[in-house]
C-alpha positions in Angstrom: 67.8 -13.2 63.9 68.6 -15.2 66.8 70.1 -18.3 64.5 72.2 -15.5 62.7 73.5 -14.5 66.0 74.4 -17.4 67.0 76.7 -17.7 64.5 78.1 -14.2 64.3 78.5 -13.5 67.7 81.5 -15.9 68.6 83.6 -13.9 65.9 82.8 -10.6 67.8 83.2 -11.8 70.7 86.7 -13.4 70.3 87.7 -9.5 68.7 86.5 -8.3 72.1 88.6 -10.9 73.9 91.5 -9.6 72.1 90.3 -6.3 72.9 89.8 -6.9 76.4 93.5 -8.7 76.8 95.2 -5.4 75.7 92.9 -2.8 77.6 93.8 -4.7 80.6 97.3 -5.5 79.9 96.9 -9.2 80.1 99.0 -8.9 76.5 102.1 -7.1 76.8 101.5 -4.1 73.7 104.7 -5.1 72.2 103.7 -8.6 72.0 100.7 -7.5 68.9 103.4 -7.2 66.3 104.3 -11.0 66.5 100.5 -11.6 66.7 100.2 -9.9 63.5 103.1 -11.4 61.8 102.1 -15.0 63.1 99.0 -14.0 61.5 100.1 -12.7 58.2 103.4 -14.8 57.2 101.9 -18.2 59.0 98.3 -19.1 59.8 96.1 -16.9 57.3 98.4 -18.1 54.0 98.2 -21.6 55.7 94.4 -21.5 55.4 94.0 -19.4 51.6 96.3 -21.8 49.8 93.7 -25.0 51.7 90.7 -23.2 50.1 92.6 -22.3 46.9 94.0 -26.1 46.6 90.5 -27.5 47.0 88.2 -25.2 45.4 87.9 -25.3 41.2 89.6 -23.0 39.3 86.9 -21.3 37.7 85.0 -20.1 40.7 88.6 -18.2 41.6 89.0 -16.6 38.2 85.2 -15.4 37.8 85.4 -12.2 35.2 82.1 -10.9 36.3 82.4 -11.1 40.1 85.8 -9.2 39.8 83.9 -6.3 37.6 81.5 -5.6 39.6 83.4 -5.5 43.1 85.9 -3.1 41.2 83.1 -0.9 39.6 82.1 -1.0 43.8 85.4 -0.2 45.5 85.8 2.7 42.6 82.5 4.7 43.2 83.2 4.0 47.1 87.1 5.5 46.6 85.5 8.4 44.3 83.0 9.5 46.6 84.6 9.7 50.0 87.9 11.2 48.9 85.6 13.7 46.3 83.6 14.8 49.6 86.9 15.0 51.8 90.1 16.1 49.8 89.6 19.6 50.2 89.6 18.8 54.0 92.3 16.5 54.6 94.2 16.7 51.5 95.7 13.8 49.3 96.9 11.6 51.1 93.9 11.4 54.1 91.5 11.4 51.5 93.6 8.3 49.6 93.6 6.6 53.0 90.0 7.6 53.7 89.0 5.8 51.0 90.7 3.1 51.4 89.4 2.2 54.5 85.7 2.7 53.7 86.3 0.6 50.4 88.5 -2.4 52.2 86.5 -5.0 54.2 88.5 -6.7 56.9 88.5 -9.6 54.5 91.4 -11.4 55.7 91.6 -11.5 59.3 87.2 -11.4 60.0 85.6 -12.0 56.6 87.0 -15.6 55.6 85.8 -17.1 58.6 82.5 -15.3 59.2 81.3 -15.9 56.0 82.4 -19.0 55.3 80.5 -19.9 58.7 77.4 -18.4 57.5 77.5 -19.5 53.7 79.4 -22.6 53.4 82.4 -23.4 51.5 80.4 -22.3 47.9 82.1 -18.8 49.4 85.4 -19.2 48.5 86.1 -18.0 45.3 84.8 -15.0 45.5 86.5 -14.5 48.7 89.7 -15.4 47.5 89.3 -13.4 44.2 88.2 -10.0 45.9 91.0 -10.4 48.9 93.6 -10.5 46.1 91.9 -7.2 44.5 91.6 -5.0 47.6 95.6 -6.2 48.1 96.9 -5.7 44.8 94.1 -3.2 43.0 92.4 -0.9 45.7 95.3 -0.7 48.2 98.1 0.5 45.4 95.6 2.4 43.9 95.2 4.8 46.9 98.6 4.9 47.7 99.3 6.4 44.6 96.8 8.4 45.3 97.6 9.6 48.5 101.0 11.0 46.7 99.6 13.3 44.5 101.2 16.6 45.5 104.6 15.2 46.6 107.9 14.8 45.4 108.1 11.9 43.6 104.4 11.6 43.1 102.1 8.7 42.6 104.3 7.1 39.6 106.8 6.1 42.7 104.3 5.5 45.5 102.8 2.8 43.1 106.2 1.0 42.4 106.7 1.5 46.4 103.2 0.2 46.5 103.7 -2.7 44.3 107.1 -4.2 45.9 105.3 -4.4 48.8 102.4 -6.5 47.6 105.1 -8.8 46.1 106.1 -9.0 49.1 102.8 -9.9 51.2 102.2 -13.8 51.4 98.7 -13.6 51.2 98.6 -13.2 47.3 101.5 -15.6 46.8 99.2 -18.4 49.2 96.1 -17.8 46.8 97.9 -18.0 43.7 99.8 -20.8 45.0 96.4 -22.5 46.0 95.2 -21.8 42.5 98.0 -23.6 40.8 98.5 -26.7 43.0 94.0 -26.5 41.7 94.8 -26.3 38.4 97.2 -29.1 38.6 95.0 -31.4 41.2 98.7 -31.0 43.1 98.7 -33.0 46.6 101.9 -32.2 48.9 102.8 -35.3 51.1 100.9 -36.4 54.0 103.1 -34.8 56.6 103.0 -31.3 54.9 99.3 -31.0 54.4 98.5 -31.4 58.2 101.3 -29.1 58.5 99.6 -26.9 56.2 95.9 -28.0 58.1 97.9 -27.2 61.4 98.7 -23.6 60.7 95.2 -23.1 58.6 93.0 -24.3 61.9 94.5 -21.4 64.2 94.2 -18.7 61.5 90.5 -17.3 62.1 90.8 -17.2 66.9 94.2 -15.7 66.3 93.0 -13.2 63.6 89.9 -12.4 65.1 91.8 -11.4 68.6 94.2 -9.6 66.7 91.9 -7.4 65.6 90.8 -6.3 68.7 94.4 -5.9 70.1 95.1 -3.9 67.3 92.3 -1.8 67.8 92.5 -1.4 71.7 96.5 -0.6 70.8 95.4 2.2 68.1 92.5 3.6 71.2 95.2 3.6 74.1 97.8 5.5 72.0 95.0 8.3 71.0 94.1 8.9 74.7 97.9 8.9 75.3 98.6 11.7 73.0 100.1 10.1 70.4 97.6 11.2 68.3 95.3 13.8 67.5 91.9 13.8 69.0 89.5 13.6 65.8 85.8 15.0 65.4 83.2 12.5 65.1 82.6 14.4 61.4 85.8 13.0 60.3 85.2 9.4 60.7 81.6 8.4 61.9 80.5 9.4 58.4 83.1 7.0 56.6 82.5 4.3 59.0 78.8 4.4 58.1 79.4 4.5 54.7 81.9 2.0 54.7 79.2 -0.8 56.7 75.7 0.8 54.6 76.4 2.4 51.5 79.4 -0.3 50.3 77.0 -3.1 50.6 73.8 -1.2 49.5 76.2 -0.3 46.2 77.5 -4.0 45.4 73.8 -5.3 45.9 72.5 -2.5 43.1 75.6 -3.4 41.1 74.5 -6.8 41.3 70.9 -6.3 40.6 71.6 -4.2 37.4 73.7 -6.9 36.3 70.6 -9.3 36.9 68.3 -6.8 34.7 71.0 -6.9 31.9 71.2 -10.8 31.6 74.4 -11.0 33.6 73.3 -12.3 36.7 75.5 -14.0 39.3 74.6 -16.8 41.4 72.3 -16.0 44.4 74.9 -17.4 46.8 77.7 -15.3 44.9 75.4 -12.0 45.3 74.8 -12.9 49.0 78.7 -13.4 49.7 79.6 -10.1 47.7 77.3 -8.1 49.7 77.9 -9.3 53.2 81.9 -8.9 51.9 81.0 -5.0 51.2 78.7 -5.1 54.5 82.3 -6.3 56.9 83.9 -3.3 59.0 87.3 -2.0 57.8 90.6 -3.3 57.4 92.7 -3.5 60.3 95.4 -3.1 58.4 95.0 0.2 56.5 95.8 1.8 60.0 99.6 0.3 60.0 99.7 1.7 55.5 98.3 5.3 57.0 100.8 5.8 59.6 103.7 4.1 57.3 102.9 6.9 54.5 102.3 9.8 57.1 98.3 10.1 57.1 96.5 10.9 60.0 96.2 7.4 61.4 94.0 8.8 64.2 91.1 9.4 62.0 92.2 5.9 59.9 92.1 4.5 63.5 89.2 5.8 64.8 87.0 5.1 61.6 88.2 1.0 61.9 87.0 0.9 65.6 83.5 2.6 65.2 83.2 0.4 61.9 84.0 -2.9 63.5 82.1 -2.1 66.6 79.2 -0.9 64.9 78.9 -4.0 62.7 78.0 -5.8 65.5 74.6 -4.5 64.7 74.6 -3.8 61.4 76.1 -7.1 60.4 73.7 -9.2 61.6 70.9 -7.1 60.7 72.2 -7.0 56.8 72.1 -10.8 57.0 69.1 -11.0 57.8 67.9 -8.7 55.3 69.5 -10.9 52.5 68.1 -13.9 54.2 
């Protein structure tokens, strides 16, 4: 447990940092927009297109690892906005959902696991990033405008302009191609490319806990709601035990059938399922009029908890 530590701890500790720079107003609140677009448009596209460019094609397009993380984030979505639509209505529930099915892929999963596992982790990475951004994440906004004028037939188009317009996708598929085509860009433009990629993981992982300390600060300010622990410690649990317990019997079924994955492909799907929530299904929530509080509140207990439970699911699979 110690070793695992060792290795996990540094990526918490840099969210506290971030954390810790906000609380204390050693970062200027208004200065965690550019952080996030640095992050976004610059250093984490940067790094996917490196790993897409130099890992093989096949282990990005893998038919079977995209299943069963779908049949995964489906159940997950089914059962938390099942148990809570009558509560909050379409378009929590949607949002609920989303952020107990979402890892924080992205800004804390592509480092972290590619620290623990080695670079055999990419594909699947890369493969399930792109789902949860194109598949899960329109998915819920349409269904968070069920009810509404316009319904979820707009909500999706809304939802899919705006994934056209995320880089993230564009970097992977990008990655893929220049792959395929064993494409090398000239010397000056791939440490460029190796320039912006470096800084992508410290400055996403102190992002997080900016945003987060940001999301905390406004709550106690009145800016939002205050939210019972029923309405989010449940889906933060669920989101850091159940999600990975789900995509490791997925997995195992799909071993009893003949249709086994790789042992390192299981290990990396499960600890994916096992990260805390997206960071950035708070900023889709309060865009589309949810209750961000609870969406708020449910990323912090998840990312604080999986501290703990991180680790401790790592070691499990070890």
């Amino acid at each position: 447990m110690l070793a695992i530590l060792s290795v996990t701890f540094p990526f918490f500790a840099l969210v506290a940092a971030g954390y810790a720079a906000a609380r204390l107003r050693l970062l200027p609140l208004d200065a965690i927009p550019g952080l996030n677009a640095y992050v976004l448009f610059f250093a984490l596209p940067a790094m996917l297109y490196r790993f897409g460019a130099n890992t093989p094609l096949a282990q990005l397009l893998d038919a079977k690892v995209a299943l069963l993380y779908v049949m995964a984030a489906t159940v997950m979505l089914a059962l938390v906005i099942g148990l809570t639509r009558r509560r909050h209505g379409w378009n929590d529930a949607a949002f609920g959902g989303l952020v107990a099915a979402f890892p924080n892929t992205g800004f804390m999963g592509v480092p972290l696991l590619l620290a623990l596992l080695g670079d055999g982790a990419v594909g699947p990475i890369m493969l399930l990033l792109v789902i949860d951004l194109v598949g899960t994440t329109s998915l819920c906004i349409a269904l968070s405008r069920l009810g509404t004028p316009g319904g979820a037939g707009t909500a999706a188009r809304l939802a899919l302009a705006g994934v056209l317009r995320n880089p993230i996708p564009w970097a992977v598929l990008l990655g893929a191609a220049a792959s395929a085509l064993a494409w090398q860009w000239p010397k000056p433009v791939t440490q460029t490319i190796a320039l912006l990629a470096d800084t992508a993981s410290p400055v996403a992982l102190f992002t997080i806990g900016t945003v987060l300390a940001r999301s905390q600060m406004r709550a106690a300010a009145g800016h939002a709601p205050a939210t019972p622990l029923k309405d989010y410690v449940p889906v933060a649990l669920a989101k850091l035990l159940l999600h990975p317990a789900l995509v490791w019997g997925l997995c195992a079924a799909a071993a009893a059938l003949g249709a086994g994955l790789e042992p390192l492909t299981v290990t990396t799907l499960v600890l994916m399922a096992a990260l805390p929530s997206a960071s950035n299904v708070s900023m889709l929530a309060e865009r589309y009029g949810a209750d961000n509080g609870r969406i708020a509140r449910i990323i912090m207990a998840s990312t604080a908890a999986a501290f703990f439970s991180f680790p401790a699911i790592v070691a499990l699979l070890k």
